[in-house]
C-alpha positions, -999 to +999 in steps of 0.1 A: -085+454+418-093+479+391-133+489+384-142+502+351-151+534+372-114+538+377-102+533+343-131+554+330-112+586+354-077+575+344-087+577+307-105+610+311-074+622+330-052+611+305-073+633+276-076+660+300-038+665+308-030+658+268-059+685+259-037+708+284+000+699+267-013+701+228-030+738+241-002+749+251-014+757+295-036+754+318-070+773+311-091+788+342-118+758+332-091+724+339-081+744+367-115+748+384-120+714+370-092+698+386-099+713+419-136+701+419-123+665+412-096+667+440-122+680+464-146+656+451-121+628+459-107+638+491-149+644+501-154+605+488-124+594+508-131+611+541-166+598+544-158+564+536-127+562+557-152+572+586-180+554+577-160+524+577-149+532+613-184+536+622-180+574+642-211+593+638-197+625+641 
């Protein structure tokens, strides 16, 4: 099951990475950018994954 969400991020990804090839590297703003939507996602993930296991802590 794919959600628009998803193919909204996969399509910004996709311009993101070909912005980065057709400049010729990776600029200090895709990296920072890149590591706040990692630790965005992992952040998502985690609290999910133990909200749906219904810990509190």
């Amino acid at each position: 099951m794919v959600t628009p969400t998803a193919l909204t991020a996969n399509g910004a990804l996709r311009n993101a990475f070909t912005t980065m090839q057709t400049s010729g590297g990776m600029s200090m703003e895709t990296m920072l950018l890149i590591g706040l939507a990692l630790v965005v996602g992992v952040f998502l993930i985690w609290y999910f994954f133990f909200r749906s296991t219904g810990t509190t802590d």
